[in-house]
SEBA-632855 format. One record per residue (C-alpha): residue number from 0; residue in one letter; x, y, z. Coordinates in Angstrom, 3 decimals. Layout:
N
NUM  A  X  Y  Z
...
This chain:
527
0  X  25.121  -1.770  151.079
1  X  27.123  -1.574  147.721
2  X  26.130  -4.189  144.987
3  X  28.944  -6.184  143.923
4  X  27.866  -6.321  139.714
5  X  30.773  -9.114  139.901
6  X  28.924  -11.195  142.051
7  X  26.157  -11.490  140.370
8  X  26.002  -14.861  138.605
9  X  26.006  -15.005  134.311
10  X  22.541  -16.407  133.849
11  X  21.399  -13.384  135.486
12  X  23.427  -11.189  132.815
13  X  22.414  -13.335  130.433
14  X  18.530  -12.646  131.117
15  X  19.246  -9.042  130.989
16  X  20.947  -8.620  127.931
17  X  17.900  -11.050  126.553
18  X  15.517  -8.501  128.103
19  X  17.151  -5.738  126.831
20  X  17.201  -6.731  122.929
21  X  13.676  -7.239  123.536
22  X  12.908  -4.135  124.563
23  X  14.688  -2.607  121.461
24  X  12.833  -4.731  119.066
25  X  9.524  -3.605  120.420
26  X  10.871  -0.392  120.285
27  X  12.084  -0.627  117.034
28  X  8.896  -2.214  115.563
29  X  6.196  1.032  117.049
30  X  8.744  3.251  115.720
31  X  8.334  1.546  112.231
32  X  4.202  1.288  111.909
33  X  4.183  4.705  112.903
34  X  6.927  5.758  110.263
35  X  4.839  3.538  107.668
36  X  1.347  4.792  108.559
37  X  2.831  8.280  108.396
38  X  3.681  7.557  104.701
39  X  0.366  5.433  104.433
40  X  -1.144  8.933  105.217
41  X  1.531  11.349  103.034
42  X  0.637  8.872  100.143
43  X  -2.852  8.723  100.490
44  X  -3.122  13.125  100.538
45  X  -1.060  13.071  97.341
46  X  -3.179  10.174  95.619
47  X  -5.827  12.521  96.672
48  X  -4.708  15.459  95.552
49  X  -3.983  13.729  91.685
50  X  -7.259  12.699  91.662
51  X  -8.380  15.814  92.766
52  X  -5.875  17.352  89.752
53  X  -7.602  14.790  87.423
54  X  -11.105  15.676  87.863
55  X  -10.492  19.167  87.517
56  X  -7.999  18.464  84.453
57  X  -11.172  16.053  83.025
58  X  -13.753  18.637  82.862
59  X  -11.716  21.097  81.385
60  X  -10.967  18.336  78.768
61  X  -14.918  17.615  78.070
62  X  -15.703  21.442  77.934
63  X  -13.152  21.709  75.147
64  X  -14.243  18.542  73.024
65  X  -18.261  19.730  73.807
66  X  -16.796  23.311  72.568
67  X  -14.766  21.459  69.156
68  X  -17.891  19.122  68.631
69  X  -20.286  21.802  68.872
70  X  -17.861  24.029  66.001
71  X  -17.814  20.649  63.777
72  X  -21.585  20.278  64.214
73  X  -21.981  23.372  63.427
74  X  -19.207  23.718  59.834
75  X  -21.124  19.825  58.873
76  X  -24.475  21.882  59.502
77  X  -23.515  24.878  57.361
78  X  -21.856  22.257  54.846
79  X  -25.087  20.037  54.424
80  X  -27.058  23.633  54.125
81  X  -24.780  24.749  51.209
82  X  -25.214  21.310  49.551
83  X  -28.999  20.826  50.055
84  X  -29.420  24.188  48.622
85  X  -27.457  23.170  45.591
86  X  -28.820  20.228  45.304
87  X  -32.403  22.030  45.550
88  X  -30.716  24.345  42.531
89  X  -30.229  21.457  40.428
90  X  -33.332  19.888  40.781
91  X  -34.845  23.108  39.847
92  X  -32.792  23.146  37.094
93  X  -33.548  19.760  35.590
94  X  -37.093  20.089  36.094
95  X  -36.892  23.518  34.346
96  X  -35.059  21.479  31.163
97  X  -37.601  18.647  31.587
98  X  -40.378  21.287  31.249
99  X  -38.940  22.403  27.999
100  X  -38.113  19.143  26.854
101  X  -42.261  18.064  27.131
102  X  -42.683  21.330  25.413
103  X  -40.459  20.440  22.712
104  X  -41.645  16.861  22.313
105  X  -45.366  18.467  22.154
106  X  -44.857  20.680  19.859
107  X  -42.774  18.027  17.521
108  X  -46.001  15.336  18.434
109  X  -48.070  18.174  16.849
110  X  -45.868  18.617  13.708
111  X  -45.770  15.116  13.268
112  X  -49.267  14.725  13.281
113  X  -49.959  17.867  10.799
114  X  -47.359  16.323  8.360
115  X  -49.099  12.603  8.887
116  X  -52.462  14.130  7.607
117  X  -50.628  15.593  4.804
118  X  -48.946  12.732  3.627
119  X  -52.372  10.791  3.900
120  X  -53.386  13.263  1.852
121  X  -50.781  13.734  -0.669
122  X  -50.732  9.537  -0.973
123  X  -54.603  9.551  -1.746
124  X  -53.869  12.422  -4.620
125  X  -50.805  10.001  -5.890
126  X  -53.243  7.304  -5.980
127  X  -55.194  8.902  -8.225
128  X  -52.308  10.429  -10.035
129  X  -51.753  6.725  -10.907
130  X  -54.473  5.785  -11.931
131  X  -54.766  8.561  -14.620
132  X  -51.196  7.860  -15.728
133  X  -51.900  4.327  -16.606
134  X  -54.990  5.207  -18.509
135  X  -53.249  7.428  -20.298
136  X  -50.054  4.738  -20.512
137  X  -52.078  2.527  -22.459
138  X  -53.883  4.934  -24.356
139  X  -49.740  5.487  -25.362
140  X  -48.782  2.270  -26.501
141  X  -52.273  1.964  -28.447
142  X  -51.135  4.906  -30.342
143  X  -47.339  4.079  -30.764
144  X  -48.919  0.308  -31.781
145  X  -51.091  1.925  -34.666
146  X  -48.171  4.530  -35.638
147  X  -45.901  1.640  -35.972
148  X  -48.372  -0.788  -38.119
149  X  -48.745  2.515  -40.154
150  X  -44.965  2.838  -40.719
151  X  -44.363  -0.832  -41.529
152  X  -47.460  -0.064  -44.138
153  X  -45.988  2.920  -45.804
154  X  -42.170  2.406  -45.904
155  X  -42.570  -1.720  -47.043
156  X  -40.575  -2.962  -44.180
157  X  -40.985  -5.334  -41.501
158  X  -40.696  -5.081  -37.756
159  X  -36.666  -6.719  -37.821
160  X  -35.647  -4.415  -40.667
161  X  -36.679  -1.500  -39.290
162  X  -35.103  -2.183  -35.858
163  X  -32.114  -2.702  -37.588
164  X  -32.434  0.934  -39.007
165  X  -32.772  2.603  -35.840
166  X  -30.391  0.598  -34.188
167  X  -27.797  1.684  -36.548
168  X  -28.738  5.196  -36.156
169  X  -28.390  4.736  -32.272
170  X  -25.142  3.477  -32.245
171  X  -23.691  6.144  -34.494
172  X  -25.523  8.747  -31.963
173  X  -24.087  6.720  -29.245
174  X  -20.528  6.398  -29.704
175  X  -19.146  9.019  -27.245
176  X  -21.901  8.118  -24.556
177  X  -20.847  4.744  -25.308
178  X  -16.409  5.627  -24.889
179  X  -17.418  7.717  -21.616
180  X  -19.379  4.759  -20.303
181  X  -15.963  2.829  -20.690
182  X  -13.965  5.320  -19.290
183  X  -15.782  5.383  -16.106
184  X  -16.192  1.763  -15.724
185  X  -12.464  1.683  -16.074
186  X  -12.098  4.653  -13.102
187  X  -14.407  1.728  -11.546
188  X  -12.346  -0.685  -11.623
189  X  -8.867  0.938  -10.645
190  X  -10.478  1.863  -7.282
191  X  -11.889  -1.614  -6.286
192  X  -9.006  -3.472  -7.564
193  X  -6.636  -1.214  -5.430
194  X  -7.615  -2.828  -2.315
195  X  -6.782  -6.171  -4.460
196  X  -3.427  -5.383  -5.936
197  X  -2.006  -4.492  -2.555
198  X  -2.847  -7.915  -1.309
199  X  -1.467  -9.528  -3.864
200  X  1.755  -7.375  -3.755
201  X  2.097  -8.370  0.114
202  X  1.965  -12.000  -0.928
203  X  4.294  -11.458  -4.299
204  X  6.631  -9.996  -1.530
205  X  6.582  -13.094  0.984
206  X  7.003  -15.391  -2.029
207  X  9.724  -13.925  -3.712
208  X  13.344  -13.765  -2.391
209  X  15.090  -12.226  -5.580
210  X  18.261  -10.210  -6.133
211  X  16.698  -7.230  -5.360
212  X  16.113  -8.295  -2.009
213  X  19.278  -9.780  -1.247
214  X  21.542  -6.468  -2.181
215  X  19.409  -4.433  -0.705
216  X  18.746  -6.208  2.429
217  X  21.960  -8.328  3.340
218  X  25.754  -6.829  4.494
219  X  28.419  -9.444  4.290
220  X  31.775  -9.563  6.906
221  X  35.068  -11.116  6.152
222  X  36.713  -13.115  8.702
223  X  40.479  -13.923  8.921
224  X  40.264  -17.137  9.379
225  X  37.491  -20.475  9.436
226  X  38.168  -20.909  13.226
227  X  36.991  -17.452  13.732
228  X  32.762  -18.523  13.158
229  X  32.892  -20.419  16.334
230  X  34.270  -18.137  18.315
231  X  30.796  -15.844  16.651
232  X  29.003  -18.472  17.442
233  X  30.222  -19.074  21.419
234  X  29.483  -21.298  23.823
235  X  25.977  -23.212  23.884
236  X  25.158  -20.090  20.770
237  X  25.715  -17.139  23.733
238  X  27.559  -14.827  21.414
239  X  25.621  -14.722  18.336
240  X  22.203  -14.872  20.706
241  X  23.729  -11.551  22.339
242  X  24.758  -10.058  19.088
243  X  21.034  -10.698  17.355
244  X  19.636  -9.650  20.074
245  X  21.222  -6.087  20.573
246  X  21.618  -5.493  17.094
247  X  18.449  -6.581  15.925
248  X  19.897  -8.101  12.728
249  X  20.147  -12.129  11.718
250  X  23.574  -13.649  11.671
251  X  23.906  -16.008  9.272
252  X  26.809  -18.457  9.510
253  X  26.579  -20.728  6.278
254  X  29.168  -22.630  4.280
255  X  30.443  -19.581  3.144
256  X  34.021  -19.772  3.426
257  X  35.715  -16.944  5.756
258  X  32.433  -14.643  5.835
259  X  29.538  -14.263  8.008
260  X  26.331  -12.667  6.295
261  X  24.001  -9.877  8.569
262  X  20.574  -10.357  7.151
263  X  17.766  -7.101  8.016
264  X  15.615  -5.156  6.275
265  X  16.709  -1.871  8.604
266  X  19.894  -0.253  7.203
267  X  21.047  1.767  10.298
268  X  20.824  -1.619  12.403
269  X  22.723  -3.410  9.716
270  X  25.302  -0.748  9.639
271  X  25.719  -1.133  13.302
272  X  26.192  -4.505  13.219
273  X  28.807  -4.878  10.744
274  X  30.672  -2.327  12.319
275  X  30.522  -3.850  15.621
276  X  31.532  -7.202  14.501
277  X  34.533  -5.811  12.489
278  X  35.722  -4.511  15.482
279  X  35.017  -7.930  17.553
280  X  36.932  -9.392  14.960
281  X  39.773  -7.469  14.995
282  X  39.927  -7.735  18.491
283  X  39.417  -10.855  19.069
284  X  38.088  -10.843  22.482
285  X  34.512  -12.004  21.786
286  X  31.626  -12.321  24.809
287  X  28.766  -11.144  25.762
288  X  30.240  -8.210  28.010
289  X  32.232  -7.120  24.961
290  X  30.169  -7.292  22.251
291  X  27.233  -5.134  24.390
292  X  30.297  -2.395  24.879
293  X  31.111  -2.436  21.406
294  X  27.904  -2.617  19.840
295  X  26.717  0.458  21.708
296  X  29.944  2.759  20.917
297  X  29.309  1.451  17.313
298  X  25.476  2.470  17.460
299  X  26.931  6.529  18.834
300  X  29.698  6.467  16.092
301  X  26.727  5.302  13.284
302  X  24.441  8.046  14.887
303  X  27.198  10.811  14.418
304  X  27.721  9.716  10.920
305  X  23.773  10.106  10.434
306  X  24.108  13.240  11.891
307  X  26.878  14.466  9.596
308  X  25.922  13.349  6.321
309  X  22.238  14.879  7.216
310  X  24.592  18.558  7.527
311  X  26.611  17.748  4.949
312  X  22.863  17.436  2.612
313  X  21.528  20.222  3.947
314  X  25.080  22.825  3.614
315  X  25.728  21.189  -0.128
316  X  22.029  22.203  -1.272
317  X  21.514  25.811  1.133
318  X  17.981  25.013  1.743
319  X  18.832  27.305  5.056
320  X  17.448  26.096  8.729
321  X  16.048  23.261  8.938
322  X  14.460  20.573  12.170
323  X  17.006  18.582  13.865
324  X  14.824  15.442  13.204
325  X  14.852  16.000  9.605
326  X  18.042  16.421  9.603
327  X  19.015  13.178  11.145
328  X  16.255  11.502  9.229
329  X  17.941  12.523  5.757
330  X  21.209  11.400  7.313
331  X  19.387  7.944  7.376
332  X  18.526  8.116  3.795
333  X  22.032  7.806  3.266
334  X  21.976  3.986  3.967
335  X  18.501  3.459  2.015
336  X  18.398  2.590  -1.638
337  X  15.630  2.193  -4.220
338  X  16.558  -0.300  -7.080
339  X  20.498  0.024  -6.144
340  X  20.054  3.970  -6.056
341  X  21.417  5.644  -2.995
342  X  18.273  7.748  -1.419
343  X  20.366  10.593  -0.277
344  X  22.153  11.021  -2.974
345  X  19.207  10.739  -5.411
346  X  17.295  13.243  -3.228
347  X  20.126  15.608  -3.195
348  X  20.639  15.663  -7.182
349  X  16.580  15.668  -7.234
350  X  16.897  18.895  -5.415
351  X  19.927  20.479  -7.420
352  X  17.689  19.762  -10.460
353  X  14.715  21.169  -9.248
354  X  16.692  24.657  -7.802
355  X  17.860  24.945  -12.022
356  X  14.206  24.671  -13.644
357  X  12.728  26.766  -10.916
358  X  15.653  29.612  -11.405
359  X  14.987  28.909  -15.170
360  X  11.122  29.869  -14.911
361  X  11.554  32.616  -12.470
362  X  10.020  30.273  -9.579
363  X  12.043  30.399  -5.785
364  X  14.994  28.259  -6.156
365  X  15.779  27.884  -2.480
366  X  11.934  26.407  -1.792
367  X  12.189  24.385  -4.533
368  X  15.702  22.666  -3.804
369  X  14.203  22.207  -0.170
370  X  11.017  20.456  -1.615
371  X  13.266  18.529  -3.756
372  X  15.332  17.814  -0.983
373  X  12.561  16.454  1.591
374  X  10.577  14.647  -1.505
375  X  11.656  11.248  0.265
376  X  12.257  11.680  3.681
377  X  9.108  9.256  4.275
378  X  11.736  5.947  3.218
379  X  13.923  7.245  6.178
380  X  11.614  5.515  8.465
381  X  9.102  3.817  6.195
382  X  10.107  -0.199  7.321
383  X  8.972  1.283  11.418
384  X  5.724  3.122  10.527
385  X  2.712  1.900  8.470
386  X  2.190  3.624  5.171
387  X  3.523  4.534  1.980
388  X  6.962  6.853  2.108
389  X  4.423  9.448  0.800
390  X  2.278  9.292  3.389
391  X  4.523  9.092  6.357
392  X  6.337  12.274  3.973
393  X  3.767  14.525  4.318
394  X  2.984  13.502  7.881
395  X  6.716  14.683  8.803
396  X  6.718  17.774  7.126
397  X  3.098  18.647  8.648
398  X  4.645  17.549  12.006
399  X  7.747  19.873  11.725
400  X  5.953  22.393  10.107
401  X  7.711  22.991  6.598
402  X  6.182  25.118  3.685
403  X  2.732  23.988  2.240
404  X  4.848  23.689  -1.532
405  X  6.798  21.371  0.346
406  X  3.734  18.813  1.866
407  X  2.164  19.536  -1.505
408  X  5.655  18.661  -3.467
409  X  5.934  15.521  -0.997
410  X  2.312  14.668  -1.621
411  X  2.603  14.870  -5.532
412  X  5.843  13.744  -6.605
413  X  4.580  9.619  -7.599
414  X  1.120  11.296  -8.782
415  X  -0.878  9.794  -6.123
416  X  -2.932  13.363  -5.477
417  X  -3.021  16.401  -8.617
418  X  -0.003  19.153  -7.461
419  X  -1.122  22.413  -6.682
420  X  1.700  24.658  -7.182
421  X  4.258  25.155  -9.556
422  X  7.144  23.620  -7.270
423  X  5.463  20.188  -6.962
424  X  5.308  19.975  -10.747
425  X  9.222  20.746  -10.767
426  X  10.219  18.256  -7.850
427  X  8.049  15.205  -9.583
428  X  10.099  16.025  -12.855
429  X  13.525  16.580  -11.202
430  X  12.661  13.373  -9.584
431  X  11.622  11.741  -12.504
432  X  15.040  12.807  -14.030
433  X  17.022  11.806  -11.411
434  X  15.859  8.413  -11.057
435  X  15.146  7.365  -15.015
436  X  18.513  8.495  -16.314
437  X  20.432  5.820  -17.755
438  X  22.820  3.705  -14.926
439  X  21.051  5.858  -12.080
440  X  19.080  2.669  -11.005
441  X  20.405  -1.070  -11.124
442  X  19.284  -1.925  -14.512
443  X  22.167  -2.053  -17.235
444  X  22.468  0.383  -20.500
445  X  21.708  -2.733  -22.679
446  X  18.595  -3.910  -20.915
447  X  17.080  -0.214  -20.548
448  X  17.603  0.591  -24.482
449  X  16.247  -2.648  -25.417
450  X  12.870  -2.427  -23.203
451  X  12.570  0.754  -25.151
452  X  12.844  -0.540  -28.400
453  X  10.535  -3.191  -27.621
454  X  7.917  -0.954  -26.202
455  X  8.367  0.905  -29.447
456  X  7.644  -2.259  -31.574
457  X  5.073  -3.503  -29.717
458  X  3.090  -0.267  -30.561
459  X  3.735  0.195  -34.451
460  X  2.817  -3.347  -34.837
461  X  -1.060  -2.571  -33.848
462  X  -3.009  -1.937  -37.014
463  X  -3.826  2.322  -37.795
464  X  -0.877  3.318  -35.694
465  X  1.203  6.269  -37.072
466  X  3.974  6.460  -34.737
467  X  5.285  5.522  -31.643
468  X  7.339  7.481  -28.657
469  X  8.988  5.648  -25.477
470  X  9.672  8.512  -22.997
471  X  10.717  8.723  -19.163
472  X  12.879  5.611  -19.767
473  X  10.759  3.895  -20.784
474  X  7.819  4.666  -17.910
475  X  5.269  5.868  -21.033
476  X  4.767  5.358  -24.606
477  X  2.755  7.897  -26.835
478  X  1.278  6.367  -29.743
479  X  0.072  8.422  -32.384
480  X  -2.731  6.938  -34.985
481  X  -4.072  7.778  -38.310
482  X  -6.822  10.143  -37.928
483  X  -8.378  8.570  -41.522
484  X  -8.382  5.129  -39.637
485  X  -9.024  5.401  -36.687
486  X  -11.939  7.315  -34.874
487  X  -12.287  8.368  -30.902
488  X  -13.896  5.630  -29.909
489  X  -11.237  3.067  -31.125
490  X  -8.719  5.165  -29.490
491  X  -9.679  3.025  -26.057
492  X  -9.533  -0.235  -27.447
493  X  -6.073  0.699  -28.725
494  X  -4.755  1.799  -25.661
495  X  -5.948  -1.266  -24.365
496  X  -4.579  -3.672  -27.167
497  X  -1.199  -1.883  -26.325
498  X  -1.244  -2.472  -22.574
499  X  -2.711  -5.905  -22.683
500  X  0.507  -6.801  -25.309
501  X  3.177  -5.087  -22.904
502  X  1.635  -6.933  -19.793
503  X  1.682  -10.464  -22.002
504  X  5.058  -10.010  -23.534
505  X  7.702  -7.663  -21.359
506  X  8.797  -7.433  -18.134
507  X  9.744  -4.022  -16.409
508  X  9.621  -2.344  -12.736
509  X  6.630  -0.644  -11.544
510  X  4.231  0.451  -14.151
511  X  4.107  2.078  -17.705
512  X  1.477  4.355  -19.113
513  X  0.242  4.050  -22.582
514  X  -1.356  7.375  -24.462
515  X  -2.747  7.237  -27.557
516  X  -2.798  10.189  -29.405
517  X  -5.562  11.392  -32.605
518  X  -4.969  14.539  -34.461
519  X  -6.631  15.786  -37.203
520  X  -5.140  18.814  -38.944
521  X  -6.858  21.353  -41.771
522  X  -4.413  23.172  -43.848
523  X  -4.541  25.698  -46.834
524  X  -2.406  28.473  -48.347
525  X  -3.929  31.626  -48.970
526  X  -2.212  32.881  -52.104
């Protein structure tokens, strides 16, 4: 019989298609947990076979760090040999020095007991030594008592008159003791009143504020017009503040009409200064921006005229090679001055001088006009480092290793230490040639002849005085006295009766040295 699949009624179908997904879906899901416990499986021999790896990979790793920590141990065990053994060296060392040290200190413990018992020994004999001398002390002054009651006895006198004798007899016997006593105490004196005098010099200084000062430390602008000071000045003080404070140098804006005044005791900086505010004046454009550009490119143009006029020094008196310092310190002298004098140019004739008397004696010229030359380099930078310009002098020519005549020359030239070669003694008289002409220094013609004059008749008007000399303009004053008058010994109290009426009754820069001069002469004609 032949099934009829059409007559077969749809619930049936649908049961059948319902049975059939089933089936697939079981099928499905075994297929699946046998796929995944076949990977469970895979996974589970690799995890295996890493751990496996690992173990394997481990050991080797602890074999090679017990291999490395057994090399360290063993370098740390060689290294703590080597030190112990040094250590062990040392200690053998020190007790080796200590063992010579307890030798040493018992041997001096020794010595020092010896010389103890010989010193007791030695003070007992003094002891007695004493005692004898003042037995025989008094036994002495019994004598010299009945000598003197003898004398007074035989010549009639009494006990005042005859110390009045003998005291006149001393004094005669003492008079040159007596005038080197004086001279000493007077060395005395000049050393502990140096320490004084400079004291009293830096207070003179702070006190006084006098022309000297003022030329020498103060450079004075023109301005076009009155309006022009504020401008200086700038907002809230900005300007002048920046100017000061690159510069280095005090503006001072007074009632001063059309000017402005730079006040500093370094010349360079006040050159640099006045420049640069001659130029901001010109310009016009004044602010802080400005006046930083311009005061530099004035400072470079100031440096290259240092520079040049140090050449220029240097080529005019052929001294030959000399340090590039030195040579830009001389430029610096250039815009120094002593008592109006221009440094450079005082140092440059001091040098021409000193070349002529050294030529004239047979002495080397060249060394001498480069001694002469260098004799004041120390007031190039004198106001920046402590110490006289001698002092820092000879420190700069030690440091750029010039010619011992030089240092010495340096050294010499104001007499602070005795020269020791013949070029010193030619650079301190150059010098003092240079500098005590006539006009070389601000003091007029008028003033300097009449200090001499009265230096001259200050000295004729002591009592025994022959004649009288003012020399080195006026720096020293020979006096010459009456032999017949006047002995050695009032030769001091001259000198001083001299100084004592210059000090009370003139006044002159730095110092001036009085000599007194006594000469007897003998003469006779052989006919």
């Amino acid at each position: 019989m032949s099934l009829n699949f059409m007559s077969v009624s749809w619930p049936l179908w649908v049961a059948l298609i319902v049975l059939g997904v089933a089936l697939g879906a079981g099928c499905g899901y075994f297929f699946r947990i046998k796929q995944h416990e076949k990977s469970v499986s895979h996974t589970k021999e690799e995890a295996d076979k890493i751990l496996a790896d690992a173990e394997v990979e481990a050991d080797k790793k602890k074999k090679e760090s017990i291999i490395e920590a057994k090399q360290e141990i063993a370098v740390l065990k060689q290294e703590a040999d080597r030190d112990i053994k040094e250590r062990k060296n040392v200690v053998v060392e020190l007790e080796s020095k200590l063992n010579q040290r307890e030798d040493t200190l018992d041997r001096r413990s020794n010595n020092l007991d010896r010389r103890e018992e010989m010193l007791n020994s030695k003070e007992i004999k003094i002891d007695e030594k004493k005692a004898e001398l003042e037995q025989q002390n008094n036994k002495v002054e019994a004598t010299l008592k009945a000598q003197e009651q003898k004398l007074i006895e035989i010549a009639g006198l009494n006990r005042d008159e005859a110390k009045k004798i003998i005291m006149d007899s001393v004094h005669d016997s003492m008079k040159v003791e007596i005038s080197t006593y004086i001279k000493e105490e007077e060395e005395k004196a000049k050393l502990e009143v140096k320490a004084k005098a400079k004291n009293c010099l830096a207070l003179a200084i702070q006190k006084y504020a006098g022309e000297t000062a003022g030329e020498n430390t103060v450079s004075t602008v023109s301005l076009p017009v009155e309006e022009m000071k504020g401008r200086i000045i700038g907002r809230e003080g900005r300007n002048i503040r920046t100017i000061e404070a690159l510069t280095g140098v005090d503006l001072i804006i007074d009632d001063t009409p059309e000017a402005v005044v730079l006040s500093g005791f370094d010349p360079v900086r006040r050159e640099v200064a006045k420049r640069a505010l001659e130029i901001l004046v010109s310009d016009g454009r004044i602010h802080p921006g400005r006046i930083e550009e311009v005061v530099e490119r004035c400072r470079g143009e100031v440096e290259m005229v240092i520079r040049e006029m140090g050449e220029e020094a240097v080529f005019k008196t052929g001294i030959g090679k000399i340090h590039p310092d030195l040579v830009r310190l001389l430029g610096r002298l250039n815009f120094r001055t002593s008592y109006g004098q221009n440094v450079l140019k005082h140092s440059i004739e001091t040098a021409m001088i000193a070349g002529k008397l050294a030529a004239e004696i047979g002495e080397n010229e060249i060394l001498a006009r480069r001694a002469g030359l260098l004799h004041d380099i120390g007031k190039a930078v004198d106001h920046e480092i402590e110490g006289s310009h001698v002092e820092i002098g000879v420190e700069l020519a030690n440091k750029y290793h010039e010619p011992k005549e030089v240092v010495d020359a340096i050294a010499s030239h104001h007499e602070d230490v005795a020269p020791k070669s013949i070029i010193a003694v030619l650079v301190a008289a150059a010098d003092a040639l240079s500098s005590a002409r006539p006009g070389a220094r601000s003091d007029s013609l008028e003033n300097y002849t009449k200090r001499l004059e009265n230096l001259e008749a200050i000295s004729n008007s002591i009592k025994g005085v022959q004649q009288s000399f003012a020399i080195q303009a006026g720096r020293e004053v020979r006096v010459i006295v009456n032999p017949e008058e006047i002995d050695d010994l009032s030769t001091i109290a001259i000198a001083r009766q001299i100084k004592e009426e210059i000090e009370n009754k003139l006044q002159y820069p730095g110092t001036i040295k009085v000599t007194v001069i006594r000469e007897t002469r003998a003469v006779d004609v052989a006919k």
